[in-house]
Every structure is written in C-alpha cells, then in structure tokens.
C-alpha positions as CSV (number, residue, x, y, z in Angstrom):
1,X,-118.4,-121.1,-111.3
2,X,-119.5,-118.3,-113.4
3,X,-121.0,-120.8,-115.8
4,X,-123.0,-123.3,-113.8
5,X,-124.0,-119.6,-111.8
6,X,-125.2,-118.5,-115.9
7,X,-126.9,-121.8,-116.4
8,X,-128.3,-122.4,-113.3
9,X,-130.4,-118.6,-113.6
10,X,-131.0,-119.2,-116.9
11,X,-133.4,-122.2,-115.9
12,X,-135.5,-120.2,-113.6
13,X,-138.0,-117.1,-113.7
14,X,-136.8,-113.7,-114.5
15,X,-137.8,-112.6,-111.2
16,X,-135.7,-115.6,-109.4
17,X,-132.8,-115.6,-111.4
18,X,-131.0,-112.7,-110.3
19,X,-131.2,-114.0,-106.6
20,X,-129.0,-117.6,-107.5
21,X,-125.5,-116.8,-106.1
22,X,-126.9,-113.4,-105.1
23,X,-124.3,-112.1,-102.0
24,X,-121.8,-114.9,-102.7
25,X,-118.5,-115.6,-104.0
26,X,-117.4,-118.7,-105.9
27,X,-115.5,-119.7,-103.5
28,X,-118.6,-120.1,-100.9
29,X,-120.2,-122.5,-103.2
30,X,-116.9,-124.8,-103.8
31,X,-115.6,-125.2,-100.0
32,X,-119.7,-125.3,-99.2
33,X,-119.6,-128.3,-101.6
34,X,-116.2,-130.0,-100.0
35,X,-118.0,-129.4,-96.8
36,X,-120.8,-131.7,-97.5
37,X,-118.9,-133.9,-99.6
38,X,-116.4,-134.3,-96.1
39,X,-119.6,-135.0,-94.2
40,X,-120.3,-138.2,-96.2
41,X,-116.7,-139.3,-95.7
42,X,-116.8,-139.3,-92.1
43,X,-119.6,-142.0,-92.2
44,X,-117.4,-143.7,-95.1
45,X,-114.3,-144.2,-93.5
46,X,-116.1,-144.6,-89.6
47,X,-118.2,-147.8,-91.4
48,X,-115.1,-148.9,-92.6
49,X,-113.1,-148.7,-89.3
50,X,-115.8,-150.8,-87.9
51,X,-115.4,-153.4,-91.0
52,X,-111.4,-153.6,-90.1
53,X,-111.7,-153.8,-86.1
54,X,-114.6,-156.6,-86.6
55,X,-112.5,-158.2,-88.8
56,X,-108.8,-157.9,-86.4
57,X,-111.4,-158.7,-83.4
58,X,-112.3,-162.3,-85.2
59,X,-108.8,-163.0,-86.4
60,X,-108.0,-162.5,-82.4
61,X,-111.1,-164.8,-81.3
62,X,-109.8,-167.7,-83.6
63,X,-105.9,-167.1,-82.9
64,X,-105.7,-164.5,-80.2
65,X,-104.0,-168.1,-78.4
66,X,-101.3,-168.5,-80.5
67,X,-98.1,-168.3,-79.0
68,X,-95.5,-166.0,-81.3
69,X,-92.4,-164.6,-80.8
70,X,-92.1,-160.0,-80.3
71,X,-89.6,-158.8,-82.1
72,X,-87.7,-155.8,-80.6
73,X,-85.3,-153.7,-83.2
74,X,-85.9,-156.3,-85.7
75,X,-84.4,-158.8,-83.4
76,X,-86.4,-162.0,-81.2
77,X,-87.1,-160.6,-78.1
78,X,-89.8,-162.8,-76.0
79,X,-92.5,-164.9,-76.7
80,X,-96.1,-163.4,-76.6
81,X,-99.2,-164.0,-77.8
82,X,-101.1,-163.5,-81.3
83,X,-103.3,-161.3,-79.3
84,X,-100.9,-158.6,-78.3
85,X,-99.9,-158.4,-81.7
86,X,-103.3,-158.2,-83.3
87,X,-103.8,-155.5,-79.8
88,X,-101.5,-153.3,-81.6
89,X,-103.5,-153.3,-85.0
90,X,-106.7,-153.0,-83.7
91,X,-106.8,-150.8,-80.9
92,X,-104.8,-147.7,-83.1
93,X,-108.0,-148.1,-85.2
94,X,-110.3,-147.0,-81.8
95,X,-108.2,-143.8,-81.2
96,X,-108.1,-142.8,-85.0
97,X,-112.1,-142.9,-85.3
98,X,-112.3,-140.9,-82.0
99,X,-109.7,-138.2,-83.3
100,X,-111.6,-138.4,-87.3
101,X,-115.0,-137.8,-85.5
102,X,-114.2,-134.4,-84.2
103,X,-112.0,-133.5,-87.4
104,X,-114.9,-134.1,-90.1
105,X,-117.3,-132.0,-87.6
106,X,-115.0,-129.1,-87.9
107,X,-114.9,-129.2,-91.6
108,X,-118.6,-129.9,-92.1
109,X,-119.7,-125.7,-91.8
110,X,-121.3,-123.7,-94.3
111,X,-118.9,-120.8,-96.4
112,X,-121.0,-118.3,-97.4
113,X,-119.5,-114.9,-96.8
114,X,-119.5,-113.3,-100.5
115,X,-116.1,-111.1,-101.9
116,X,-114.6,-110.6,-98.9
117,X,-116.0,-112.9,-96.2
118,X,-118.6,-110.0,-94.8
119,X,-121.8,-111.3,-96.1
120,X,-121.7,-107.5,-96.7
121,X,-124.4,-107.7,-99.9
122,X,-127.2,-108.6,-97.9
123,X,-126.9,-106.3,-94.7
124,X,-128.5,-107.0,-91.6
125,X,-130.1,-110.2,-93.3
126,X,-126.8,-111.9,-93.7
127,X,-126.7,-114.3,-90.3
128,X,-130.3,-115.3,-90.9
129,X,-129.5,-116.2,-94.5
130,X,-126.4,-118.2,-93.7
131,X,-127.9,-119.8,-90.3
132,X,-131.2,-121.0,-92.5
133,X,-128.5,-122.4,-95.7
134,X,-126.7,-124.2,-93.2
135,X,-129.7,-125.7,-91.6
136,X,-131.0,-126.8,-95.2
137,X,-127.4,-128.3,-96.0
138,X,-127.3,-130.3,-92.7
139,X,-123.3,-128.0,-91.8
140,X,-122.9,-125.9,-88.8
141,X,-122.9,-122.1,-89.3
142,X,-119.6,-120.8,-88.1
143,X,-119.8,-117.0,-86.7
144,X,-117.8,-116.3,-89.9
145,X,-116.7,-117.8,-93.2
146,X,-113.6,-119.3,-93.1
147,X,-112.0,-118.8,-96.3
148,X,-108.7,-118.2,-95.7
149,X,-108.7,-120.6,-92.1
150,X,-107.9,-123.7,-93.0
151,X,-106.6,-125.1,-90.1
152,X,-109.9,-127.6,-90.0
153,X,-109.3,-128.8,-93.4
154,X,-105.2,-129.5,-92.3
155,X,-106.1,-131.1,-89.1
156,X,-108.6,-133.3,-90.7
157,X,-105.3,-134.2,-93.3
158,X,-103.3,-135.0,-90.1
159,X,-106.0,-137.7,-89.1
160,X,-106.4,-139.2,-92.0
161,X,-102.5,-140.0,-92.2
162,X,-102.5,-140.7,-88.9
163,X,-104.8,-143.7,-89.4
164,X,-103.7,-144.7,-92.9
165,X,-100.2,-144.7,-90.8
166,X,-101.8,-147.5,-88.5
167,X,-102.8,-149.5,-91.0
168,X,-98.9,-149.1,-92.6
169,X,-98.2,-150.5,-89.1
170,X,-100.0,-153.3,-89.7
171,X,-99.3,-153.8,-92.9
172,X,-95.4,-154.0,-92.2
173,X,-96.0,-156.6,-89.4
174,X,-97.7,-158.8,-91.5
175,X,-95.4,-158.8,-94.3
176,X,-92.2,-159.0,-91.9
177,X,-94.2,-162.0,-90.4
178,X,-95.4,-163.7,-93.2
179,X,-91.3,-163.9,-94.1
180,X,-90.5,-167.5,-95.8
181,X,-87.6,-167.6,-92.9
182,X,-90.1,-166.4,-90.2
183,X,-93.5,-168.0,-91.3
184,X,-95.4,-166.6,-88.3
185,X,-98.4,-165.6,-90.1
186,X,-99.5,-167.5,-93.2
187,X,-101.0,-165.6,-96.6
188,X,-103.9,-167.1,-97.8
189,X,-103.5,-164.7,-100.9
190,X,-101.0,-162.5,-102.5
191,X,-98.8,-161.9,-105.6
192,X,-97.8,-163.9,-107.4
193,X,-94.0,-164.0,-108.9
194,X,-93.7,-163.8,-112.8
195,X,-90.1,-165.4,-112.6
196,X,-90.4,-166.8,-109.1
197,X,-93.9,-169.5,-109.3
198,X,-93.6,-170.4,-105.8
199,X,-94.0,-166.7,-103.8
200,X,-96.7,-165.4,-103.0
201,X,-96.1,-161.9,-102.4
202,X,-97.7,-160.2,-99.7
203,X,-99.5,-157.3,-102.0
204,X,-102.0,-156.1,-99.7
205,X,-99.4,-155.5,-97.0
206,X,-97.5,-153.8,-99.1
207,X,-100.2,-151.8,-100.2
208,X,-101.0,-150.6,-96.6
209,X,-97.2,-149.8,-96.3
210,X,-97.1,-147.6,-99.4
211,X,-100.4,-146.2,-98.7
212,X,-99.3,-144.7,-95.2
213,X,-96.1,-143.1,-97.0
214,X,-97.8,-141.9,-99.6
215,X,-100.7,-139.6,-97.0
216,X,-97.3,-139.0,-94.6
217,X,-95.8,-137.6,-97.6
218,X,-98.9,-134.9,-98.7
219,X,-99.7,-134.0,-95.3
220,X,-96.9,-131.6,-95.4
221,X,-98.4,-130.2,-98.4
222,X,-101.7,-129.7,-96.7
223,X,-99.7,-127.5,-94.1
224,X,-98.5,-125.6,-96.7
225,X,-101.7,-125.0,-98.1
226,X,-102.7,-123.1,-94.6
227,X,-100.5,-119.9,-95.6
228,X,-103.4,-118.2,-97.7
229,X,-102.4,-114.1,-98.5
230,X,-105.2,-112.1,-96.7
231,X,-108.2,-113.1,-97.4
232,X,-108.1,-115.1,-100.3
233,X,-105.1,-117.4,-102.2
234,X,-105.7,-118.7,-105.4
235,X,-101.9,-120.6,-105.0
236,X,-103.0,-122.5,-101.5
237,X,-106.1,-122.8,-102.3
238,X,-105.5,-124.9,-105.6
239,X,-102.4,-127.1,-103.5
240,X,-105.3,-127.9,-101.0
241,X,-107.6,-129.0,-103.8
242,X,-104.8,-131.6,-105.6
243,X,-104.0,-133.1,-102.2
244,X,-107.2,-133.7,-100.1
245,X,-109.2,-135.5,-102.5
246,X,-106.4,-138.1,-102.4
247,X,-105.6,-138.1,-99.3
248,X,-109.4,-139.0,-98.3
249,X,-109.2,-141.7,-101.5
250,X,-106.1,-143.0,-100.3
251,X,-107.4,-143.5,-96.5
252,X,-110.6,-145.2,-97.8
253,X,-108.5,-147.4,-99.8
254,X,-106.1,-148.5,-97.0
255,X,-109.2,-149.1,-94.7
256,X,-110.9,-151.3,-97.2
257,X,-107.7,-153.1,-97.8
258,X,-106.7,-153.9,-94.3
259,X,-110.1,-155.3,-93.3
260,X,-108.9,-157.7,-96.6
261,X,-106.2,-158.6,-95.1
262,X,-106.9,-159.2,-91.4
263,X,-109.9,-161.6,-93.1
264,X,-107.4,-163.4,-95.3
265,X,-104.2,-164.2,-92.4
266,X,-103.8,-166.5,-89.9
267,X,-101.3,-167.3,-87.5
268,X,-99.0,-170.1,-86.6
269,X,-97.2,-171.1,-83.6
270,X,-93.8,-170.1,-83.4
271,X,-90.7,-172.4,-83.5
C-alpha cells in the first residue's frame, strides 16, 4: 500500500497529491477493494445458480417420470421417482441463493475509518466523506468501519460452503448412482481408466464431492480468522486473506461443474 499510495500521488498535481489516501489506513483501501470485488461475486455465483437449477429443472422435465429406487442408509428402501431425487438437488440450490443474497449485501460496505477506525483526521467532515466514497463505489456506508468485525466476511464463508455442500450432495448421488452394479443414472462423460479402458469415471461428481470438503474444511479457518486483537490483527487478518479467495473460487467452480453434470446425466428405470 505505501507504494501504489507513492505512485498514485506522484501522478497528480502538487496541490492534489497530498489528499490521495489523506485520513485512511491501508487497510481501508484493501477490505474497500474485497468489498467491491464480493459485490461482483454475488452476481457470479447467483447467475450460475440459475444455470444449475435451469439445467436440474430440464433433466426433471425429460426424466422427472422415471421410476428409481431411494436408498435409505445405503440400503434399497422404496421405489420413487427421478423427480424426488432431482427435488433434492435442485431445491437446496433455492435456499442457498436466498441465504448468499443477504451475506454478499453485508460484505459489500465501504472501510474507510483511518489508524484507528475514527475517521479522526478529517473531523467533523468524516461521515460526509465516507457516505459520498460509498455512494461513488456503489457499498453501503456502515455507521463505523469494521476492521476488526468480521463476522460478515465469516458468515458469507458459511454460505458459500453451505452451497458448495449441496452440490457435494449431488455430486455423491450421482456417482453412487451411476455405480456399474446400480446403473440408475447413466454418464454420458467421465474419466477414463489408464489400466481399466472400459470405466468411465464419474470425474465431475467427484469433483463436486471434493469441492464441498475442501470449503467444509476452511470454513473453520474463516472462524478463526474473526478473533482479531483490538482493533487491528495482522495474524487473522492474513488467515482471512489465504482462505476467502478460495473459498469464493472453489464455490464458482463447483457451480459451474454441477450445471455440467446435471446437462450430461440421464436416468434409467430401475430393475
């Protein structure tokens, strides 16, 4: 920050340049920054939930009919439908967009505060410089910064492994049931076997599995990362920035892969 803060004055007039960063801290400009950059990922991942339901929704119109057998503790239970099955995919989806909508709104606020969070280098101006900054970035202006509060920031990590854990539901279903033995859903691509030629490996479910374990797993880490020391932490402020940015990758992934997936599977009756 102290660099691009040097280059960035030394572009402008000697009567401007003092006022770049003037009042702030570093860290207004980096979570500032996250902020909008978590803004554009709500409408990344909420176009992508659409792709995955449209695509679960005409997997259901072609073989929502299908008779198949549930399976209850790994064991045949009754028979039911492809369409409670493909129920159980889609509408996990639904509740995940309605809890990520109100997650990424909580995240998307301005952090401009300076040293200590008091805006204290520009007096009585303060609110009127942070309400106008937020209004030109397009975040909410919280009555304070919130650089030590990251409860937003871990609740929006609990909803994104919340829905890459639906899709690692659907992902286990699908490779379960497209089992050689069980056959109830048929791959129409996969992996293939360098010592086995006649698999096809069911990659993209397996993907979805690993995918919700691998977000279930750093979540914890993203609670960790809410015990910041007063009011700053250099130490959970740095575990924050190695996790997040995979975590959103990671959910994007999985979204992109399951709509894949529910495009490329198709059912078949039960014995």
């Amino acid at each position: 920050m102290p660099e691009l803060v040097r280059q960035l004055r030394a572009g402008l007039a000697a009567d401007i340049a003092p006022f770049v960063h003037f009042g702030a801290t570093s860290q207004d400009a980096i979570d500032t920054g996250l902020a909008i950059r978590l803004a554009r990922l709500g409408g990344l991942l909420d176009s992508r939930i659409d792709a995955a339901v449209a695509a679960l929704d005409a997997l259901d119109a072609r073989d929502g009919a299908i008779s198949a057998i549930a399976h209850t503790r790994m064991q045949a239970a009754v028979p039911v439908t492809a369409s409670r099955k493909i129920a159980s995919w889609r509408d996990p989806l639904l509740r995940n967009r309605q809890r990520l909508a109100p997650a990424i709104s909580d995240v998307a606020v301005l952090h401009f505060g300076g040293a200590a969070g008091t805006l204290d280098r520009l007096g009585a101006s303060g609110p009127a410089v942070a309400a106008r900054m937020a209004s030109r970035l397009g975040l909410s202006c919280p009555a304070r910064p919130r650089h030590s509060e990251r409860d937003g920031i871990a609740a929006l990590a609990s909803a994104l492994s919340l829905l890459t854990g639906s899709l690692g539901k659907f992902g286990q279903d699908v490779a379960l049931l497209a089992q050689s033995e069980v056959g109830e859903v048929r791959l129409a691509a996969g992996g293939g076997s360098s010592a086995m030629p006649h698999k096809l490996n069911p990659v993209a479910a397996e993907i979805l599995v690993a995918l919700a374990r691998f977000n279930a797993t750093l979540v914890a880490g993203m609670h960790q990362s809410l015990v910041h020391e007063n009011e700053r932490s250099g130490a959970a402020w740095t575990l924050e920035w190695m996790l997040l940015p995979q975590m959103a990758v990671a959910t994007a992934a999985a979204l992109r892969t399951a709509t894949d997936l529910a495009r490329t599977i198709s059912f078949s009756a039960s014995a």
